[in-house]
C-alpha positions as CSV (number, residue, x, y, z in Angstrom):
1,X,30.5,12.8,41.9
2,X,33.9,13.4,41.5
3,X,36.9,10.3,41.5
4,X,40.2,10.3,40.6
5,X,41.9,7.0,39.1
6,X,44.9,5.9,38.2
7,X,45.8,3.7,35.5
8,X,48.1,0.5,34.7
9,X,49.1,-0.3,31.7
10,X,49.6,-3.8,30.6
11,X,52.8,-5.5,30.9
12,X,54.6,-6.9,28.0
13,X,54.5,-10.5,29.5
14,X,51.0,-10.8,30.0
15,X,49.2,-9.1,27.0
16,X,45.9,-11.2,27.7
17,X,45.5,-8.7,30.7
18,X,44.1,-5.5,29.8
19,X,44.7,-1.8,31.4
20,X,43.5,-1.8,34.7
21,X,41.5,1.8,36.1
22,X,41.9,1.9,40.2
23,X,39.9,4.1,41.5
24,X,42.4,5.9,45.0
25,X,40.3,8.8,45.1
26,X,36.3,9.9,45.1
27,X,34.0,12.7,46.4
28,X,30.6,14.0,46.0
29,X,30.1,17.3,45.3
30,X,25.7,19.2,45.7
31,X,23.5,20.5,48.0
32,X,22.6,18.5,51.1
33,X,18.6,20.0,50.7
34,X,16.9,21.5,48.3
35,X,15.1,25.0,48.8
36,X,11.2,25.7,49.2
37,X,11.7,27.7,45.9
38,X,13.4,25.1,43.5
39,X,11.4,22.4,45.3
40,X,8.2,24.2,44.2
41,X,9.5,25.1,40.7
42,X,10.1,21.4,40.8
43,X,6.7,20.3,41.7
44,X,5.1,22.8,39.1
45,X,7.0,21.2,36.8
46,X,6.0,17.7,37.4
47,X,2.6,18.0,38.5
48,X,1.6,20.9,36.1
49,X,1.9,19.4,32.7
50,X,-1.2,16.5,33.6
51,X,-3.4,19.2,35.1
52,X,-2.9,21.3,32.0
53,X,-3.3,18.0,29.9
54,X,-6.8,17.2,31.4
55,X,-8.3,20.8,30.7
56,X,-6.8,20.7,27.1
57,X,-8.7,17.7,27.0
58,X,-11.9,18.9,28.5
59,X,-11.8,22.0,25.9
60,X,-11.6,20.0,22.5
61,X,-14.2,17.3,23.4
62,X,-16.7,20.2,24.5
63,X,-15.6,21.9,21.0
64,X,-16.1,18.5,19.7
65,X,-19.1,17.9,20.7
66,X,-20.6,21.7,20.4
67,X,-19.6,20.9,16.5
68,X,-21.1,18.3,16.3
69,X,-24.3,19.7,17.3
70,X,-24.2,23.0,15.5
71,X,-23.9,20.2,12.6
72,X,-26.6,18.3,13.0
73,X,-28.9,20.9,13.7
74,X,-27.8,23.2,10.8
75,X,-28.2,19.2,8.4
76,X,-31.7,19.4,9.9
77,X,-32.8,22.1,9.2
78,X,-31.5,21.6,5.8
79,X,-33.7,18.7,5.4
80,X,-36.5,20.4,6.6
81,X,-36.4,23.3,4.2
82,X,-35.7,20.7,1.5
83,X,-38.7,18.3,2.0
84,X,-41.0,21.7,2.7
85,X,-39.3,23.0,-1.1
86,X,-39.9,19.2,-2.2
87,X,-43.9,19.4,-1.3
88,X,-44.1,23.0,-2.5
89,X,-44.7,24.4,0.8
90,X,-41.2,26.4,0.5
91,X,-40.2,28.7,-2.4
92,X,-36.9,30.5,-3.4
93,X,-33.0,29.2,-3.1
94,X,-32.1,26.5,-1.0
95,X,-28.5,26.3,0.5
């Protein structure tokens, strides 16, 4: 939008008044409608980011929980060898 003022300066008699901005002149300037190109650029751009958020989001809980897994069965094992070593079942170096 585009406006052209003009402006009054205050009068030596009334200095309680300030300057005074009168708009005599204003415009719009764009585009009446979009394109099918920038609208879609437009929709990628707000509807894409929540999409990609979501599968971010499905990745690292499945990493998550695929660590947490490979964790407790690796601790398990680990026990296992160690209670096997403990009753003498299991010789050599334990990890």
């Amino acid at each position: 939008m585009t406006q052209i003022n003009v402006k009054f300066k205050t009068p030596n008699p009334f200095p309680q008044i300030g300057d005074t901005v009168l708009p005599v002149l204003w415009f719009e300037e764009g585009l009446d409608e979009l394109g099918d190109s920038i609208v879609e650029v437009i929709d990628a751009a707000i509807n894409g980011p929540p999409k990609y958020k979501s599968y971010v989001l499905c990745v690292l809980l499945g990493l998550a929980v695929a660590t947490l897994v490979i964790r407790y069965l690796f601790f398990l094992n680990l026990n296992s060898n160690r209670n096997l070593f403990l009753r003498g079942k299991l010789t050599g170096w334990l990890v």
